[in-house]
VOLUMFI-193501 format. One line per 8 residues: their letters; for each residue x, y, z negated of C-alpha. Coordinates in steps of 0.05 Angstrom, whole numbers, plus 5000, padded with zeros to 4 digits. Layout:
a> X,Y,Z  ...
//
This chain:
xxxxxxxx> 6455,8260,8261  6487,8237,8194  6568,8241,8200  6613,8219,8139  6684,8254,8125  6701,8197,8081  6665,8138,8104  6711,8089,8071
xxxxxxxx> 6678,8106,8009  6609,8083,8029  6632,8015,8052  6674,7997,7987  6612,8019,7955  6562,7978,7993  6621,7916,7984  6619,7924,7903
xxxxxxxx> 6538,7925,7908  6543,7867,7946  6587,7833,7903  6550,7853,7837  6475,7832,7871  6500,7758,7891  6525,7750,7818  6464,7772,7792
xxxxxxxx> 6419,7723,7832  6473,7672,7817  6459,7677,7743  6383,7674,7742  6374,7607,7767  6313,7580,7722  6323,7517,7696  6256,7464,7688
xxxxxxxx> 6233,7470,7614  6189,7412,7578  6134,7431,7533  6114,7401,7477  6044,7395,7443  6044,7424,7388  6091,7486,7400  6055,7499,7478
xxxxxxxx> 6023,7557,7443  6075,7595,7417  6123,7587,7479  6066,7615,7529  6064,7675,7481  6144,7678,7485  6147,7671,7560  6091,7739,7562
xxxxxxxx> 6141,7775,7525  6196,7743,7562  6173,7770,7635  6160,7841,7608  6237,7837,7583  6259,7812,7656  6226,7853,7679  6256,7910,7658
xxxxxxxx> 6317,7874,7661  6315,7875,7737  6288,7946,7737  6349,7969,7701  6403,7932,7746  6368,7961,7814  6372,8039,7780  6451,8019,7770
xxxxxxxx> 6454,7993,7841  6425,8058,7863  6473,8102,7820  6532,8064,7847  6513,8066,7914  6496,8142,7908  6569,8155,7882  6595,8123,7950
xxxxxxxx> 6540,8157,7987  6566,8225,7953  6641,8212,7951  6634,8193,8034  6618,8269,8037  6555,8262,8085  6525,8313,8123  6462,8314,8162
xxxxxxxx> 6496,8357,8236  6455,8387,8283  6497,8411,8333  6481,8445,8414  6459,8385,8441  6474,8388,8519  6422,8381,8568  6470,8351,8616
xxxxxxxx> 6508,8295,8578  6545,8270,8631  6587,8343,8633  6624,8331,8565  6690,8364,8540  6742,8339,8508  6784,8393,8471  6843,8379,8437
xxxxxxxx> 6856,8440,8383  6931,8452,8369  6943,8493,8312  7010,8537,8292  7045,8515,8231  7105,8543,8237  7120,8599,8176  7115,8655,8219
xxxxxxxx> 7048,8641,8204  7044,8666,8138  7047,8732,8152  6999,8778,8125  6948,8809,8154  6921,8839,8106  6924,8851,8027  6883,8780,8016
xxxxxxxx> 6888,8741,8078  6947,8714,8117  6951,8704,8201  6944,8623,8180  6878,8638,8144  6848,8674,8200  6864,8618,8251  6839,8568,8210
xxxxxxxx> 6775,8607,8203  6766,8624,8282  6778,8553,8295  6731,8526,8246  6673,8575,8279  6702,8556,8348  6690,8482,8334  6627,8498,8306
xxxxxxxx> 6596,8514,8380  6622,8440,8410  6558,8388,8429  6546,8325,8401  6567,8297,8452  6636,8335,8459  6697,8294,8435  6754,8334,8386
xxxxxxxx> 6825,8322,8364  6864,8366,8326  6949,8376,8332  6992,8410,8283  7060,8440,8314  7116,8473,8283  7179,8453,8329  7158,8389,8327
xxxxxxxx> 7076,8358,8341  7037,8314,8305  6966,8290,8315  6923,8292,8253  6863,8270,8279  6846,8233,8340  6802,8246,8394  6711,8233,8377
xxxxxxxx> 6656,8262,8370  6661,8273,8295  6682,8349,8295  6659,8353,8214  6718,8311,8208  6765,8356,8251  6743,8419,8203  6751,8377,8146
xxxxxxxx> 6829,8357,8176  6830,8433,8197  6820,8453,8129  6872,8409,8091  6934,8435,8136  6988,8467,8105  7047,8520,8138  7108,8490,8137
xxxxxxxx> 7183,8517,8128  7192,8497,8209  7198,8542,8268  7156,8534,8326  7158,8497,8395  7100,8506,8437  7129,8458,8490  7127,8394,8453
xxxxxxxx> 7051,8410,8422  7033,8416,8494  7065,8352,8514  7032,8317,8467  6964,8345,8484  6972,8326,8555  6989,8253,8537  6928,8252,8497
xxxxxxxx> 6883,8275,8543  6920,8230,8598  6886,8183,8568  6809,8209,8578  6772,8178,8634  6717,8227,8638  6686,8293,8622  6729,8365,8626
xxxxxxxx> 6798,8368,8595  6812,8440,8552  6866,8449,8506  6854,8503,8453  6913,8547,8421  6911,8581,8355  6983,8613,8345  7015,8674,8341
xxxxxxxx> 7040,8673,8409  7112,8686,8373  7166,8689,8430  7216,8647,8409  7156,8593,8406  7156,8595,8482  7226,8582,8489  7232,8519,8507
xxxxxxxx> 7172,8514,8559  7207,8574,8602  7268,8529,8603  7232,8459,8616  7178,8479,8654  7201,8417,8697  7176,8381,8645  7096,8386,8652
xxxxxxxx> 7061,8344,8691  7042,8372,8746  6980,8331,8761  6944,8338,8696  6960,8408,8683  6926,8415,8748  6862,8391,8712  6873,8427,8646
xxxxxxxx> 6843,8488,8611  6875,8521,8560  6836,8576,8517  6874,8619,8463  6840,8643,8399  6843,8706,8386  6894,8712,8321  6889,8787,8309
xxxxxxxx> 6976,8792,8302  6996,8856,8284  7031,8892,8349  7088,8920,8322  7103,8866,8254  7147,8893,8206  7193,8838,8171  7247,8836,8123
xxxxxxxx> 7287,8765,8122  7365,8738,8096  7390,8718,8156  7461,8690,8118  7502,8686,8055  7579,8685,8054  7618,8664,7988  7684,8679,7973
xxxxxxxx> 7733,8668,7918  7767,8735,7905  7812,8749,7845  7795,8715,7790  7717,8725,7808  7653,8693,7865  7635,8749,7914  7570,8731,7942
xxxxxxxx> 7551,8773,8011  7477,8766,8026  7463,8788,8104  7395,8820,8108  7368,8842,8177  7306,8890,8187  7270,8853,8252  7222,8903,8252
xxxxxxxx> 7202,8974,8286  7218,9027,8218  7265,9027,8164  7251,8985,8107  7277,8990,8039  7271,8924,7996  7301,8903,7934  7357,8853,7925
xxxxxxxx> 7360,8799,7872  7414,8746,7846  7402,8690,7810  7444,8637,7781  7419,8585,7747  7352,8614,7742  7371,8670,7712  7378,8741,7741
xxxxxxxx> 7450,8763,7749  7439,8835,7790  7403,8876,7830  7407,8930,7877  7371,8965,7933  7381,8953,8008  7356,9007,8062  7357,8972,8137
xxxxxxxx> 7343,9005,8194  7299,8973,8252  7330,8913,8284  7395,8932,8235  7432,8887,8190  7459,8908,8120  7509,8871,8069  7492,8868,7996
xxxxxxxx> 7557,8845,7959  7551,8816,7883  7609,8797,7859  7605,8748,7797  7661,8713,7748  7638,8633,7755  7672,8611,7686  7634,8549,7655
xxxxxxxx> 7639,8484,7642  7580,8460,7686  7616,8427,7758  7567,8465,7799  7519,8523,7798  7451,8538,7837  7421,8595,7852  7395,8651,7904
xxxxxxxx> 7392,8714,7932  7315,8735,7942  7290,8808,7968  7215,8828,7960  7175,8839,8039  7114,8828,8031  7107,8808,8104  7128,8734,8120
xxxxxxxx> 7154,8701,8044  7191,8647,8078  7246,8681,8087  7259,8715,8033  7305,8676,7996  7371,8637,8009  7393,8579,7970  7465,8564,7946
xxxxxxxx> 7506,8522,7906  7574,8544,7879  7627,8517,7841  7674,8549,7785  7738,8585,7808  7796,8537,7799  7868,8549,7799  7911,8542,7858
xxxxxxxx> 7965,8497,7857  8012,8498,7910  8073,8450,7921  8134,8492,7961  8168,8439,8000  8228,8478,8011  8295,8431,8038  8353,8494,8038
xxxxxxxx> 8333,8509,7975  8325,8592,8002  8273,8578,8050  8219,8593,8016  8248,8654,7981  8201,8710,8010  8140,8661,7994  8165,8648,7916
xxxxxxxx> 8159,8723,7915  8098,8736,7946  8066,8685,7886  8099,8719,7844  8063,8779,7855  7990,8746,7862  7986,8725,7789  7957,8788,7759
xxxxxxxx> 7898,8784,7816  7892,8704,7823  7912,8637,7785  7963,8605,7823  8016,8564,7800  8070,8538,7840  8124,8479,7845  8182,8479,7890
xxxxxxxx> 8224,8414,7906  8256,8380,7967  8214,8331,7971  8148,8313,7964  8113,8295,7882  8088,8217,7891  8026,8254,7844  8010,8302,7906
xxxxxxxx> 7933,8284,7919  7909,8284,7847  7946,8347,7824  7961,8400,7891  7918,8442,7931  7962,8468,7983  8031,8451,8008  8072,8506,8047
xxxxxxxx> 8127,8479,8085  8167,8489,8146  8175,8436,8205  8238,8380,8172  8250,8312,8177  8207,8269,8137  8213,8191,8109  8158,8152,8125
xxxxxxxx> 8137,8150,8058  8135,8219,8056  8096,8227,8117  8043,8178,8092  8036,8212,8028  8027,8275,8068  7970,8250,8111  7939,8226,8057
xxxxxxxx> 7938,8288,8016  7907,8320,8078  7852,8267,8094  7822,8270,8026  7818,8351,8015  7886,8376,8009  7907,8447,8049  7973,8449,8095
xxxxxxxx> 8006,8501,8119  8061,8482,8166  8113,8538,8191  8156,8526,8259  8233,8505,8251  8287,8531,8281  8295,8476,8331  8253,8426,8367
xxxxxxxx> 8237,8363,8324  8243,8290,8355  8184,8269,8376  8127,8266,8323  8094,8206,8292  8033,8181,8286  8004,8211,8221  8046,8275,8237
xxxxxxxx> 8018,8288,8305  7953,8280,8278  7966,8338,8230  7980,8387,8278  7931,8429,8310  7974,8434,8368  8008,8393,8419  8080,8420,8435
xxxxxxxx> 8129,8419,8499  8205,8417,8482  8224,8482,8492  8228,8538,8448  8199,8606,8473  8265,8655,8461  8233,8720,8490  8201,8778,8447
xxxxxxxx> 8129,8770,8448  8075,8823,8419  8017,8802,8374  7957,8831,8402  7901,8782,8392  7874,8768,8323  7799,8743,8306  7775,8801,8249
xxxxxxxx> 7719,8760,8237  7763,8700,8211  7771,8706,8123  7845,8712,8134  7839,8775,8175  7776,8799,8146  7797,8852,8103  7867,8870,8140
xxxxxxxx> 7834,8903,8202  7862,8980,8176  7927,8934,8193  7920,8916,8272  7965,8966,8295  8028,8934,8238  8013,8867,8269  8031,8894,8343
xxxxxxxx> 8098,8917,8313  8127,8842,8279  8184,8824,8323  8191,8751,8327  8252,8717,8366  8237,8641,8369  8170,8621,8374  8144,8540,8396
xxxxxxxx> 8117,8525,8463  8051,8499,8449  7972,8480,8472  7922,8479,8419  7885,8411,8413  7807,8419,8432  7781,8417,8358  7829,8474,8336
xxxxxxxx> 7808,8546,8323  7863,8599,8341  7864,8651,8299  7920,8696,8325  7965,8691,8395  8011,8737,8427  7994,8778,8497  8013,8717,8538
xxxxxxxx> 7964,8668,8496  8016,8625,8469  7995,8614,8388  8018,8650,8322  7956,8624,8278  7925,8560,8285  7870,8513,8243  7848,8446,8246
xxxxxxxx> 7810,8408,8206  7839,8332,8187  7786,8287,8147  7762,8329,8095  7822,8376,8088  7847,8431,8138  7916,8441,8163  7945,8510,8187
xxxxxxxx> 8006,8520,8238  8044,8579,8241  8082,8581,8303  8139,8622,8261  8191,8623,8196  8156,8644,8139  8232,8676,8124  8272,8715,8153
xxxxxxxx> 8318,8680,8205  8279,8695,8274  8232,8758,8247  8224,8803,8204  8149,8797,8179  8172,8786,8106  8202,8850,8100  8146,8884,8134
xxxxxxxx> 8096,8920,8080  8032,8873,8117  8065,8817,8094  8042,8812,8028  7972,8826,8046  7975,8770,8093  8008,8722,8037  7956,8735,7996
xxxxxxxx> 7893,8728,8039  7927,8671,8072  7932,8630,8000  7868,8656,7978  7839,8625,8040  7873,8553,8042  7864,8556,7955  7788,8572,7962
xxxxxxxx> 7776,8523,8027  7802,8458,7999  7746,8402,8009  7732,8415,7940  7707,8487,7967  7682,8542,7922  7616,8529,7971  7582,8470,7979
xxxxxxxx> 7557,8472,8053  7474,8484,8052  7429,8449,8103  7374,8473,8145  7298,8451,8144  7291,8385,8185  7363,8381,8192  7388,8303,8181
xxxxxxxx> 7435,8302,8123  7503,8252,8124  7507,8239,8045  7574,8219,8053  7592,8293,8060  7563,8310,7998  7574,8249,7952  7640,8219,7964
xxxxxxxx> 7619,8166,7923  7563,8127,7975  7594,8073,8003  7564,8029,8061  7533,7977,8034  7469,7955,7994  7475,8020,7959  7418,8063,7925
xxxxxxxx> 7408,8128,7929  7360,8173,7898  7351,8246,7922  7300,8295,7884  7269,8352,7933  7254,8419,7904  7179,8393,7890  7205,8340,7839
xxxxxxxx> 7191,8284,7886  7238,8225,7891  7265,8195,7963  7298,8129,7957  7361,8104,8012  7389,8044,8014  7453,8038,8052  7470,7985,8097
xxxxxxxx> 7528,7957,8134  7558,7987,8195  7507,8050,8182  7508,8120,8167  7480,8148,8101  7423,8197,8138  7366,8236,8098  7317,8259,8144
xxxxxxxx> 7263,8284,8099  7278,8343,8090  7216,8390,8098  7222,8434,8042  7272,8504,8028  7307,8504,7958  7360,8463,7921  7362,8381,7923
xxxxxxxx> 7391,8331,7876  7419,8270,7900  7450,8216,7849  7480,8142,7863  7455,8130,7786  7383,8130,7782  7345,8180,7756  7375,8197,7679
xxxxxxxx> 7440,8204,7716  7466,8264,7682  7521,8283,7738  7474,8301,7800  7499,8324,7856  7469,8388,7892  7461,8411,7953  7417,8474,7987
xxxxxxxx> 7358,8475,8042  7351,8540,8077  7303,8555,8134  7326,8570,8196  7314,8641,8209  7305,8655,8284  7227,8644,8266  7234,8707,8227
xxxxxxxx> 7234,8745,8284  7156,8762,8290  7152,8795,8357  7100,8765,8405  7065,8766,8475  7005,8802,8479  6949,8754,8511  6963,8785,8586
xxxxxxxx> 7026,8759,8581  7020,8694,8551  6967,8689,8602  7013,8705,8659  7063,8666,8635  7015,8594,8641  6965,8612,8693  7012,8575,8745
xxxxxxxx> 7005,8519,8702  6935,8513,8675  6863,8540,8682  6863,8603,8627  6819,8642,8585  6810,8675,8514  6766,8635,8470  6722,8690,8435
xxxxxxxx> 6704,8679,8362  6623,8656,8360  6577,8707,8360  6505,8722,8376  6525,8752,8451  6573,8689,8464  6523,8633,8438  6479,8658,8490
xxxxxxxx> 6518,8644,8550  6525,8563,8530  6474,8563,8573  6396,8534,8580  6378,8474,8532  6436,8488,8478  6395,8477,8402  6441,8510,8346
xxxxxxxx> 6426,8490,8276  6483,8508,8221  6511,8438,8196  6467,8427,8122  6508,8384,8085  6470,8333,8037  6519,8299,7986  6504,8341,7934
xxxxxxxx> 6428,8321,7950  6448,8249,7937  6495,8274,7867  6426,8304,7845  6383,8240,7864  6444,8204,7824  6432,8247,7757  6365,8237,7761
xxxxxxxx> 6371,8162,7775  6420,8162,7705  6372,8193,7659  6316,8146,7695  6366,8087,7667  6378,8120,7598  6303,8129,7577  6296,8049,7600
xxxx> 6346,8026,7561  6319,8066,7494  6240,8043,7514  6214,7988,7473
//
């Protein structure tokens, strides 16, 4: 039989013939002619002449015919298919093929092929051994399932679909490509029901059907059979892959920290690359153990111009390549500028000193008033104050400084305040009781992991000594993060953030009336790492957050510009192709296409807009983790669920057992047949047109 991958060119072909051949017979209507006497002669000899030229005429237009309709017949892609014909056509199957796309699969097998490659060619020979009367559909899964081809008997177009898929940057869920295939096979009313599998078998794929196995139907899977293809994964897969990057601001200069774990079975040496701005910055070399994780620190001075900088960290594994870069975008260090709110005009003594002492390592400059500038949003980063009585005015412009970036770090008072307000009580991280907590407490908990702590952990056992008399009876509010609290739990250290700035409580004096952390020697050290943190964090941060493949993007945390209505937006992925938004009223600003890793540009002023906006796309790196069931597991793990076996590639042995009455005959494909026939047909058409 003839099948056609693209038939839709042979019927706009056939429609343009059509078209042309109706228009032709249109114009050669013959009108009646008169003769005369005396010229009868001469017009019989002209009308001879006149039917050779017609003729020819005619000749010519059915060649062109042909040589359009050959084009179609070519560009339709036919091919004459003679495949096992069944001797029992009542007993058909219907397969549905779901193929791994997730980027595991590009790992390499060998030095030209990857795991993806290899699949695709199994399946193509599996598909080969179906009956002409078998029906195919084809799925592509990463952790989500799409059909690209629906279920017929035309399996030359389910190798030509086969062919064309891509790996994406997505992980894998097995659960939801076997979902799908169930619904689509729900839908059969006849014949057997098999479900075929080409994937790595990764583990982290089968996740989510060992939690939902609820989820199948029970009464199809019952009349299911699922066959794997053999994908020839490496047993023990070796695989290099930057699991994180953390960016600081440290004196004066960027320090980028590129985490880079070893997921597989030997050490592995690799080398580590950063770029900014497309250009190479530094190198160096990173040895990881198996399943170890390593740091590689560059630390760079971000001193331009330019509002924003782009760039990556990249290592060289030749296993999976998916995974071997991480995206960023930075921003030049800026000075901090902190307002002292200090009302006893000594309060904020120790801190004036501590400042002091920061300007050789970082640019901060300082103000120090009893009250708050009216300028505060547009000029501040931080303001350091201790609990007082505040105007409402003042309170306002407080909230407000918060709410659109601002950093506050608010120190206990002596006594209990009134009640808070509104705006004030949403500041603090904390919700308090009356009473102030008079007995000596000991500071024994403190999150090392947190950037205020990060580098003072030499300093745990100085912490435990700080005597502090008068500490605030509080509860930390369910979006707050405590950073440090004393044996009994009650806070020291707490964070919140309010809009898009972040306010810190410290349940303390910052001077000396009820402890004596400032004369302690960690209190500097604290100082410092404490203003580097709330200087460096402002919603303005030195970072601009990155995203994750298929992650769905607010663009109001990006551009503070997009407002919500009848606004366009134009974002430019890292292929150079443009997406277009349009907000509306009383919705959010979402981007959702988001299928590629690597830096994106988003404007609200078209595309010559010379201030983009950028933002990084990483992949989500649990996929990097290659280790998979062998087929006795994956089998075991199913055979509850479904009928089970391993589909063997085609050979000579395993064409024999299709059984009694199977014909095999290798497809023979015939366009280029028809492009020949086509050539021929065009130099047929030029000698006419030259003849005489």
């Amino acid at each position: 039989m003839i099948q056609f991958i693209n038939p839709i060119f042979l019927a706009i072909g056939i429609f343009i013939s059509g078209i042309l051949i109706v228009i032709r017979l249109l114009n050669s209507r013959v009108n009646q002619k008169l003769d005369f006497g005396t010229t009868r002669l001469i017009l019989q000899a002209q009308r001879v002449s006149q039917k050779h030229r017609q003729f020819k005429k005619n000749l010519l237009f059915l060649i062109r015919i042909l040589i359009l309709l050959g084009l179609a017949v070519a560009f339709s892609k036919p091919s004459w298919t003679q495949r096992p014909i069944a001797s029992n056509f009542s007993s058909y199957r219907n397969v549905i093929v779901l193929v791994d796309c997730s980027y595991s699969m590009g790992i390499k097998v060998d030095k030209e092929k990857d795991l993806f490659a290899i699949l695709k060619s199994s399946v193509d020979s599996a598909l080969q051994e179906l009956t002409t009367s078998d029906r195919s559909a084809l799925v592509s899964f990463s952790n989500y399932a799409k059909q690209e081809k629906r279920l017929d008997e035309n399996h030359q177009l389910t190798q030509a679909t086969l062919d064309s898929l891509q790996i994406s940057s997505r992980g894998t869920n097995l659960l939801r490509a076997l979902q799908l295939a169930e619904d689509l096979l729900q839908k059969t009313t006849s014949g057997t029901r098999e479900i075929w599998i080409a994937s790595d078998q990764q583990k982290v794929g089968w996740e989510q059907f060992l939690v939902a196995k609820n989820k199948i139907k029970e009464g199809m899977t019952k009349q299911l059979t699922v066959k794997f293809i053999p994908n020839g994964t490496v047993e023990k897969p070796a695989n290099l892959a930057i699991t994180d990057l953390n960016i600081e601001q440290q004196n004066h200069r960027t320090v980028i920290q590129a985490q880079i774990r070893n997921f597989g079975s030997v050490q592995q040496e690799s080398i580590v690359r950063l770029f900014l701005d497309e250009t190479l910055i530094d190198s160096q070399v990173a040895n990881v153990a198996p399943q170890q994780v390593v740091n590689s620190q560059f630390s760079i001075r971000v001193k331009t111009k330019k509002k924003q900088h782009t760039g990556y960290v990249e290592i060289i594994d030749q296993s999976v390549q998916a995974d071997n870069r991480r995206y960023f975008c930075v921003r030049p260090n800026s000075p901090i500028i902190i307002h002292l709110l200090d009302q006893t005009n000594s309060e904020m003594f120790y801190v004036q000193s501590a400042l002091n002492s920061m300007s050789s390592i970082l640019s901060v400059f300082y103000t120090t008033d009893r009250q708050l500038p009216s300028h505060l949003s547009s000029r501040y980063s931080v303001v350091m104050m201790h609990e007082a009585q505040m105007t409402e005015l003042e309170q306002s412009t407080l909230h407000r400084f918060v709410t659109r970036g601002g950093q506050l770090l608010i120190a206990a008072g002596i006594s209990p305040l009134p009640k808070p307000t509104n705006l004030l009580s949403e500041l603090y991280p904390c919700e308090f009781s009356p009473d102030l907590v008079k007995l000596p407490k000991m500071l024994t908990q403190i999150d090392f992991s947190h950037p205020i702590f990060r580098s003072q952990q030499q300093y745990q056992g100085d912490f435990a000594q700080i005597h502090f008399e008068a500490l605030r009876s509080c509860f930390p509010k369910p979006s707050a993060r405590v950073i440090a609290s004393f044996e009994d739990g009650t806070p020291l250290l707490v964070e919140h953030t309010v809009g898009l700035g972040r306010v810190v409580f410290f349940n303390s004096r910052i001077d000396r009336q009820t402890t004596d952390f400032p004369v302690r020697s960690i209190y500097l050290p604290f100082l410092h790492s404490l203003i580097s943190y709330l200087g460096s964090s402002k919603a303005k941060d030195i970072t601009i957050p990155s995203q994750i493949v298929s992650d769905s993007i607010d663009l109001k945390s990006i551009l503070k510009n997009v407002k919500n209505i009848n606004q366009e937006v134009l974002i430019c992925d890292p292929s150079g192709q443009e997406h277009r938004l349009v907000t509306r009223k009383n919705q959010y600003a979402y981007f959702q296409t988001i299928e590629l890793a690597g830096i994106y540009k988003i404007s609200t002023h078209g595309f010559n807009d010379a201030k983009w906006t950028n933002f990084a796309v990483n992949i989500d790196t649990v996929e990097s983790d290659l280790t998979a069931y062998t087929k006795e597991d994956v089998l075991d793990l199913i055979k509850k669920r479904y009928k089970t076996e391993i589909l063997i590639k085609p050979n000579d042995n395993t064409r024999a057992t299709l059984g009694q009455g199977l014909e095999l005959e290798k497809n023979k494909e015939i366009w280029w047949f028809v492009l020949v026939g086509v050539l021929l047909l065009a130099l047929i058409d030029t000698w006419l047109s030259n003849y005489q």
